[in-house]
Structures are given as structure tokens and as C-alpha cells.
C-alpha positions as CSV (number, residue, x, y, z in Angstrom):
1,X,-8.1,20.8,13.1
2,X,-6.1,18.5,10.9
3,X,-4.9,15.2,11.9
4,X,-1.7,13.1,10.4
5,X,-1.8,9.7,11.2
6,X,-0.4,6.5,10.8
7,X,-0.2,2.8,11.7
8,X,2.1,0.4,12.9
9,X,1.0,-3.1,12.7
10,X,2.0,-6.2,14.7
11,X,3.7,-3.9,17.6
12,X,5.7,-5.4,20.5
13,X,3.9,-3.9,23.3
14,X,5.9,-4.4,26.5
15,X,8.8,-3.0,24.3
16,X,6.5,0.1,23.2
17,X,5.2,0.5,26.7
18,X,8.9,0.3,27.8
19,X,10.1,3.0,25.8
20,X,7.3,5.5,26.4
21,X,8.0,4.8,30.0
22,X,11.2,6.6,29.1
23,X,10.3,9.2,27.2
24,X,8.1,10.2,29.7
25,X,5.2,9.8,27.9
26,X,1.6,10.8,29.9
27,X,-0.8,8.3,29.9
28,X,-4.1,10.0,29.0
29,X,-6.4,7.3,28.1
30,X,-6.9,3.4,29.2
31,X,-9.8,1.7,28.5
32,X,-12.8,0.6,25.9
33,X,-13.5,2.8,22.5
34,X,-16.6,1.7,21.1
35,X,-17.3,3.1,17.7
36,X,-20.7,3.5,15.2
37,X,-20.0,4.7,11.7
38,X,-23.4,6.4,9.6
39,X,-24.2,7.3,6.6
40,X,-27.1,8.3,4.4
41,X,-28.7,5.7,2.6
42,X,-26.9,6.9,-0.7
43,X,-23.6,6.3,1.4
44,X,-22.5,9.8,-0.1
45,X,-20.5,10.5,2.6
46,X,-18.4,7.1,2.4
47,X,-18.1,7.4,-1.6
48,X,-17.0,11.3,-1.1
49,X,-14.2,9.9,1.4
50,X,-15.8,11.4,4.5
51,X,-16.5,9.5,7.8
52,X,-19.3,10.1,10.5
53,X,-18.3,8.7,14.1
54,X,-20.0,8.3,17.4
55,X,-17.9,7.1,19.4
56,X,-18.1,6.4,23.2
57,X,-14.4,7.0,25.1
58,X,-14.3,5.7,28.8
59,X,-16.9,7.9,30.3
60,X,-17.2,10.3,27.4
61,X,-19.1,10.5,23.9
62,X,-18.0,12.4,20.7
63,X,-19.2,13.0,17.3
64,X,-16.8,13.1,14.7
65,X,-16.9,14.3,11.5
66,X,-13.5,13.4,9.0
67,X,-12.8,14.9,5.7
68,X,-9.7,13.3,4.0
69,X,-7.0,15.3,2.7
70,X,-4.5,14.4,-0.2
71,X,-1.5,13.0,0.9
72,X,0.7,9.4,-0.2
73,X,3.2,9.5,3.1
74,X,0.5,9.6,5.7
75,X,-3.2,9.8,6.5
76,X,-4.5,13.4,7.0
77,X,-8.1,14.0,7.6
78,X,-9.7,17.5,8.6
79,X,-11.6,16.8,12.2
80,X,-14.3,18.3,13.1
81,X,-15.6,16.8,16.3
82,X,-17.3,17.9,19.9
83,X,-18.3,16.2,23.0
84,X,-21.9,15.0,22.9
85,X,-23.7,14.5,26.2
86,X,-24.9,10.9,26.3
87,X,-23.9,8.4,23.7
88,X,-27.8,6.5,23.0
89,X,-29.5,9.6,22.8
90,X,-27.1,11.3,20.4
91,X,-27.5,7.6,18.4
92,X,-31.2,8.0,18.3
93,X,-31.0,11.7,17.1
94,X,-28.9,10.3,14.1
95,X,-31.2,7.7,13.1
96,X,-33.9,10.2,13.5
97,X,-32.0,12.9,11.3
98,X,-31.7,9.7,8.3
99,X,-28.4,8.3,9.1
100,X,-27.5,4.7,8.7
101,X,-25.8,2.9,11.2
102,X,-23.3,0.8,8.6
103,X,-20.7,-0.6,11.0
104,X,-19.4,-0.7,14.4
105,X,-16.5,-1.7,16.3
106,X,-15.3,-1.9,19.4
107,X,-11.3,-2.1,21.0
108,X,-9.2,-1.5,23.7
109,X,-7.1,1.1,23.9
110,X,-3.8,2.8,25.9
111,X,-3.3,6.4,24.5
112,X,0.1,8.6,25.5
113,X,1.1,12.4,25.1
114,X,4.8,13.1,23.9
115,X,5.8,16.1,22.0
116,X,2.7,17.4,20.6
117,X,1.8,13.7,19.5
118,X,-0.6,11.2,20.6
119,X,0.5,7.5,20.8
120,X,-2.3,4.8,21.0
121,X,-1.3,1.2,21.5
122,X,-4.9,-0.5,20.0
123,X,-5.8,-4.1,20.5
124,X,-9.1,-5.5,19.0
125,X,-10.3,-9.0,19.7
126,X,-8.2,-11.9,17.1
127,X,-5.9,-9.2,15.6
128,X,-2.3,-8.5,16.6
129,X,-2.1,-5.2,18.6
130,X,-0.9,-2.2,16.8
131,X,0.3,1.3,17.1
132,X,-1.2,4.3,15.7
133,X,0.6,7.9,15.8
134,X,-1.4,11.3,15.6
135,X,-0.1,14.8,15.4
136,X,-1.1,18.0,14.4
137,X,1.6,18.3,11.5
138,X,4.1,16.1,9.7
139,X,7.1,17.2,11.3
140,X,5.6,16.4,15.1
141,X,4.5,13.0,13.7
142,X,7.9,11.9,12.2
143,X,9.6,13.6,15.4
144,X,7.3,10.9,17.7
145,X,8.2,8.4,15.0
146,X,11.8,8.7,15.6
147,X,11.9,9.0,19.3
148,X,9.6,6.0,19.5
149,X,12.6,4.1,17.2
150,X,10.5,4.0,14.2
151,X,11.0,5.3,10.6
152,X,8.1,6.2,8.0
153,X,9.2,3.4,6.1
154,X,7.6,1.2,9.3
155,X,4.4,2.6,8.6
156,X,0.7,2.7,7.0
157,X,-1.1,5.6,6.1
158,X,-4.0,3.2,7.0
159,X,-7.6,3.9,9.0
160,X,-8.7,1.4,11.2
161,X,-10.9,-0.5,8.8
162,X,-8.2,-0.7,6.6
163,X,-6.4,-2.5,9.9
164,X,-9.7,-4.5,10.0
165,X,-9.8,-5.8,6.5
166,X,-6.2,-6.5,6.1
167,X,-6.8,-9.0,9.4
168,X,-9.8,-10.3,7.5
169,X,-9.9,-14.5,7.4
């Protein structure tokens, strides 16, 4: 599947939860994402521009493999990713296999359906909460940009370590 995303940093929240209150937007996720990022030892993966993710959703686990795609006006990624069973033992197998556990994070996180777009309001510890806008295609992501009262030109084709490092003291 291919994902286009971008960011919005330093969001007003109640006025972002107000308006997707009346959109009508779906709630589909509240709570804690925490996040492990691997590698090989050769980090051939990072320098290729791929990324490796376990990541632990609420109740749920999934693997999640990104493969970057060109593009100036927004992050696209390929996405490959599937549910894994149990988040430790899939860690362990990882490890196991040669991977590197190089960084981890962990946030909380409000996520919203509207129009064939997913809208995540992301707050990590010490950094201003921000938005962050997926879709399957250009057109649906501009569309939720707009409805939401947004423009490209508002944006960051960023990932979230980019968020991270640009908050860096």
C-alpha cells in the first residue's frame, strides 16, 4: 500500500478536535504508541532510506516495513506491514534474526477517519503537539487538508524523527 503523509507542527488542539467534531470525523484510536526502530549492524536499511518498525498500538503489535518513494510536496512511503501476535516475542525474534534495536520512542496519540484520510493529533513528552495527515493518494490528502482548514503550504513532508530532531535542545 502506499502512504502520503505530512506534518503539521505546533497544532492548536481543542481547535483541531473542534473541527473534526464537525466533520464528523470517527475516532479510531486513543491511547499509547510505543515504537522500536532495527537495523542491521551495516544500517543498510537506514542508509537505503528504508525503515523497520515494531510498534505496539493500544492492545495490538505490528511490524512495519517502509520504503520511501520520490516525491518534494509530501512524504510517500510503500508500507508493508501485518499484525504480529505479541510485541516482546516478535522483539526477541528480531534480535535473534541480526537486527539492531537503534532507537525507540514512545507518544500519545488521538487518530480520526474522514474521507479516506487518517488524522492523528501526536503529543510526545516536551514537544508541542502536532498533526500528522495520511491518505492513500495525494488528492485524499489535500482534500483532508482543506476540510481540516489547512493548505500544503502549512505543512512538512517530515517523519517523526525529523519532528524529534527539529525539537532537539
Amino acid at each position: 500500500m502506499q502512504e502520503h503523509e505530512v506534518k503539521i507542527l505546533e497544532i492548536d488542539e481543542s481547535q483541531i478536535l473542534k473541527r473534526l467534531q464537525e466533520l464528523n470525523a470517527k475516532l479510531i484510536f486513543d491511547g499509547e504508541l510505543n515504537s522500536r526502530y532495527y537495523d542491521f549492524s551495516d544500517d543498510v536499511l537506514r542508509r537505503s532510506g528504508r525503515m523497520l518498525r515494531l510498534r505496539k498500538k493500544g492492545n495490538s503489535s505490528f511490524l512495519t516495513l517502509k520504503i520511501p518513494q520520490v516525491d518534494h510536496e509530501m512524504k510517500i512511503n510503500t508500507e508493508h506491514e501485518i499484525e504480529v501476535g505479541d510485541f516482546e516475542t516478535m522483539r526477541t525474534i528480531l534480535v535473534n534474526l541480526g537486527f539492531i534495536e537503534f532507537s525507540k520512542d514512545a507518544r500519545k496519540r488521538k487518530s480520526y477517519r474522514i474521507d479516506g484520510a487518517t488524522i492523528e493529533l501526536n503529543k510526545y513528552e516536551n514537544i508541542p503537539p502536532f498533526l500528522e495527515i495520511e491518505a492513500e493518494s495525494k488528492e485524499k490528502l489535500k482534500q483532508a487538508l482543506f476540510r481540516l482548514g489547512f493548505s500544503m503550504a502549512d505543512t512538512k513532508a517530515w517523519s517523526g524523527k525529523d519532528v524529534l530532531k527539529h525539537y532537539e535542545k
